[in-house]
MARDOTI-617538 format. One line per field, with one value per residue (C-alpha): x, y, z; residue number from 0. Coordinates in steps of 0.2 Angstrom, whole numbers, plus 5000, padded with zeros to 4 digits. Example, Ala and Ser with C-alpha at 12.3 -4.5 7.8 and 13.67 -1.06 7.14 Angstrom:
2
X	5062|5068
Y	4978|4995
Z	5039|5036
pos	0|1
// end
This chain:
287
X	4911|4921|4939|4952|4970|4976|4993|5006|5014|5028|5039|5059|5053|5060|5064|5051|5037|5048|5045|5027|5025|5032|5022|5005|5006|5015|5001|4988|4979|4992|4995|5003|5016|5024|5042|5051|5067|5076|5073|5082|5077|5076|5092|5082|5064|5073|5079|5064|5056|5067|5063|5043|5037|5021|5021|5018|5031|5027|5035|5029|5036|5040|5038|5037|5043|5056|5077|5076|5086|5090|5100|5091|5096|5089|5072|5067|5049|5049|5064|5063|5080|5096|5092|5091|5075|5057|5045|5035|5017|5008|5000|5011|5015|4995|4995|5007|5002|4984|4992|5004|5018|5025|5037|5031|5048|5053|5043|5045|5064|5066|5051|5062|5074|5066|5058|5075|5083|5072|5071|5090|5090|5082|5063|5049|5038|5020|5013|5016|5005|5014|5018|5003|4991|4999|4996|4978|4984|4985|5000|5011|5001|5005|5025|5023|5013|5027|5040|5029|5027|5046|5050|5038|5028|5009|4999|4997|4983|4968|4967|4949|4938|4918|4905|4900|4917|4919|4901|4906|4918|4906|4894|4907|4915|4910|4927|4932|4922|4934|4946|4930|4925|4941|4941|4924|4930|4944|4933|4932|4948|4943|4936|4952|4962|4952|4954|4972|4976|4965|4974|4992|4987|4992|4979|4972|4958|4941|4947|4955|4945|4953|4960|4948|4950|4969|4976|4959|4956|4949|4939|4923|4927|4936|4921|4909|4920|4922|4902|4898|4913|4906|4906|4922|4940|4947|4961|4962|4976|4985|4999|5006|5022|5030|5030|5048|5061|5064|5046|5044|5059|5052|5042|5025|5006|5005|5011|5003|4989|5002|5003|4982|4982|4998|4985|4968|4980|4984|4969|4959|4942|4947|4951|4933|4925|4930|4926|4909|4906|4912|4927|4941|4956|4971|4987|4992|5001|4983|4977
Y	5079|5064|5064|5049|5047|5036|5026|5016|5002|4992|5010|5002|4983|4987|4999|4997|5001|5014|5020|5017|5026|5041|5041|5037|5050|5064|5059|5051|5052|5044|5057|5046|5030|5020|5018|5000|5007|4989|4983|4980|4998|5006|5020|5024|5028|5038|5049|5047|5054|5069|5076|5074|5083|5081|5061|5062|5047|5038|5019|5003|4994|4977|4964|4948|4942|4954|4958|4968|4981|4977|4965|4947|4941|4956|4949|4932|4935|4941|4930|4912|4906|4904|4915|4932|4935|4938|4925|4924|4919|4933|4918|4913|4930|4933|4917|4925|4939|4931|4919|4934|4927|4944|4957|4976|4981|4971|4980|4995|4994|4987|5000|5015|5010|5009|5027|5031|5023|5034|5050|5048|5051|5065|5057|5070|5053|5058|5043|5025|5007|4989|4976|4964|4975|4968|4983|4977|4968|4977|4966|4974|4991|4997|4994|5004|5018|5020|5021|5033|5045|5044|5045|5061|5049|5059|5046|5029|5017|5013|4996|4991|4992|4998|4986|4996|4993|4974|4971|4979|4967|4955|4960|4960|4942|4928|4922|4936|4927|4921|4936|4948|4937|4939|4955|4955|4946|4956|4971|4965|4969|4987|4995|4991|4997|5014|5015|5013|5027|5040|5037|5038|5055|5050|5052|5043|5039|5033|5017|5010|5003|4992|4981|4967|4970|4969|4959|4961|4976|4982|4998|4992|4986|5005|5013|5003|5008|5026|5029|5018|5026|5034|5051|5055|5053|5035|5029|5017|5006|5001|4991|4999|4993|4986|4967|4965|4951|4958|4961|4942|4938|4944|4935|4942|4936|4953|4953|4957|4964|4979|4986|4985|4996|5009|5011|5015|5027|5037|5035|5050|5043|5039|5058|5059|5048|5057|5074|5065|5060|5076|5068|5079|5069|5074|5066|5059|5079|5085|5071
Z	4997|4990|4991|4983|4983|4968|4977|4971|4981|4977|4974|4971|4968|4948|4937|4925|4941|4946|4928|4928|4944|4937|4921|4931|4939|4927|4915|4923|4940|4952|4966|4978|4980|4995|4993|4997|5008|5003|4987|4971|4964|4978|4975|4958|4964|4976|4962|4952|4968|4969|4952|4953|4969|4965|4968|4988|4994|5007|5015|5010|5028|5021|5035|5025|5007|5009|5018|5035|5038|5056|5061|5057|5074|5083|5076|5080|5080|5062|5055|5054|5064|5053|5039|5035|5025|5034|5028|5015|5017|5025|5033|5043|5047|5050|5061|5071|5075|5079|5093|5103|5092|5086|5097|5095|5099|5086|5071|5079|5076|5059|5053|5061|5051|5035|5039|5042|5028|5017|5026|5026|5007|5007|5006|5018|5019|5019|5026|5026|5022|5023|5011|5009|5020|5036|5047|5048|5064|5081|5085|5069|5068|5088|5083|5066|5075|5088|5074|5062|5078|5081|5065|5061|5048|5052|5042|5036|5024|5032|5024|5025|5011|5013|5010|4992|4984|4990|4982|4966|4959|4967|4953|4938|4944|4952|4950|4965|4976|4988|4987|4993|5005|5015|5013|5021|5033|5039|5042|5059|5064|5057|5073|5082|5069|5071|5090|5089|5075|5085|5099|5092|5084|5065|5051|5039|5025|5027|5021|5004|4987|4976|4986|4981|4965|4965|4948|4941|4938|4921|4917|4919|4936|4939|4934|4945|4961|4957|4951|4970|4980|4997|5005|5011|5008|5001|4996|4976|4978|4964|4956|4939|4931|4916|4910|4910|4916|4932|4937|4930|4941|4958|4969|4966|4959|4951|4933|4918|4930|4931|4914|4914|4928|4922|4906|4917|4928|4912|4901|4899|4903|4920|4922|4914|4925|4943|4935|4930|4946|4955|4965|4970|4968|4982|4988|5006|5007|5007|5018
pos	0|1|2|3|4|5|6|7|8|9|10|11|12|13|14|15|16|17|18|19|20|21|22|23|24|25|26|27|28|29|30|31|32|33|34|35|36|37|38|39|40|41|42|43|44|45|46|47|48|49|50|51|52|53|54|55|56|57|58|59|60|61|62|63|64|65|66|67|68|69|70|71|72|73|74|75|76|77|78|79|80|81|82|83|84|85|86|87|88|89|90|91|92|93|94|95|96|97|98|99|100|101|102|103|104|105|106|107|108|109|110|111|112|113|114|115|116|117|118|119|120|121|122|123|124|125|126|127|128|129|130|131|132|133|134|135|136|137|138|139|140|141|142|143|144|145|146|147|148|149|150|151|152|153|154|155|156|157|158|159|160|161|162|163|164|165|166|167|168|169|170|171|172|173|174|175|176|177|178|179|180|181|182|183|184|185|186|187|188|189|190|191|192|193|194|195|196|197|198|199|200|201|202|203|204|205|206|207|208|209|210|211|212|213|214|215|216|217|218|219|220|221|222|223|224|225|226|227|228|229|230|231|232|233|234|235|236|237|238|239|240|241|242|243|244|245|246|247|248|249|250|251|252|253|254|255|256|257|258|259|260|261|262|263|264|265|266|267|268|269|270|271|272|273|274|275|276|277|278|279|280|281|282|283|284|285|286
// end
């Protein structure tokens, strides 16, 4: 049995991916999305995630590039002194969390409140990931895990990609080399990871496709991960939105990579393809 969940991040960054989100998954094979609880469009994906019920909401817990919630000054360990933003190169954050540099408490607070921030509006979150993939740390995942179990949160992303999918875009560009490679890398963090999730009681995927591929995703690439996806149940991250100013206006490397991936969510031959291959498509509710 293969099982995948098709998820959005960067829910509430703009209108036009709040837009997109909708319509990938109205008309397309998005089942799921993670929610920003402090961003500029925020209040409307809220909305937007009150009338589909069928788009399973989670949080996307923003730790870097991003405004806390909390009280700056109740977060030295994640806010640089004197300002009020958490920084922006995941890393510096990533160095800090490698060298004992981060407080748990710390993300545990300002993630409790970004659950709450959300529940608080009327949001039953079905699970959460973070921004940039920063939960692959022990040092930020332990605090997120307290506040998902506090906060009722029962899963989360697993955010390690199997070998298959990693040597896939291998295969279609050389020019990916470096991103894979990291990726790669990274899996030696993922035992860890596993460990600490069993332990806390929360669920979670096999682990996540996609992620090397993110901003160059076409459908020949799609198609190669989907016909090589292995036994079990994955999640396909994705970025969908519209090439509009305010998208162009945000700090973010993903921009005309968004709309390629809004029209392989909604193309009919990516329906095609999973029924070809016989994989049941599900949402974190179903996780």
């Amino acid at each position: 049995m293969r099982r995948l969940i098709f998820n959005a991040d960067d829910f509430g960054l703009t209108a036009g991916i709040n837009r997109s989100i909708v319509e990938a998954c109205s008309g397309g094979v998005l089942t799921s999305a993670t929610l920003m609880a402090n961003a500029p469009a925020t209040a409307g994906a809220v909305e937007l995630a009150r009338l589909h019920p069928a788009l399973s909401v989670g949080c996307h817990v923003v730790l870097v590039d991003g405004s806390p919630l909390t009280d700056p000054a109740r977060l030295p360990s994640l806010v640089p002194h004197g300002t009020s933003h958490f920084r922006t190169s995941l890393a510096d954050l990533t160095a800090r969390a490698l060298t004992s540099r981060l407080d748990r408490d710390q993300i545990e607070s300002e993630a409790t409140a970004q659950f709450r921030r959300l529940q608080g509006a009327g949001i039953s979150l079905t699970h959460f990931d973070t921004h940039k993939h920063a939960h692959m740390y022990p040092a930020v995942l332990e605090g997120l895990l307290r506040a998902a179990r506090t906060c009722g949160v029962p899963a989360l992303r697993n955010p390690f990609e199997p070998l298959q999918s990693v040597y896939a875009i291998l295969s279609q560009s050389r020019t990916q080399w470096k991103r894979s490679l990291q990726t790669r890398a990274l899996r030696l963090l993922r035992d860890r990871f596993i460990r600490l999730v069993q332990r806390s009681g929360l669920r979670t995927t096999d682990g996540t496709v996609g992620i090397a591929a993110t901003g160059s995703l076409n459908s020949k690439r799609l198609a190669h991960i989907i016909e090589h996806l292995p036994e079990g149940t994955w999640e396909f991250v994705c970025h969908p939105g519209y090439c509009d100013q305010d998208l162009r206006s945000t700090q973010t490397r993903l921009v005309e990579s968004r709309h390629v991936e809004l029209e392989l969510l909604t193309s009919p031959d990516t329906r095609s393809l999973l029924e070809r291959a016989g994989i049941l498509l599900i949402s974190y509710a179903e996780l």
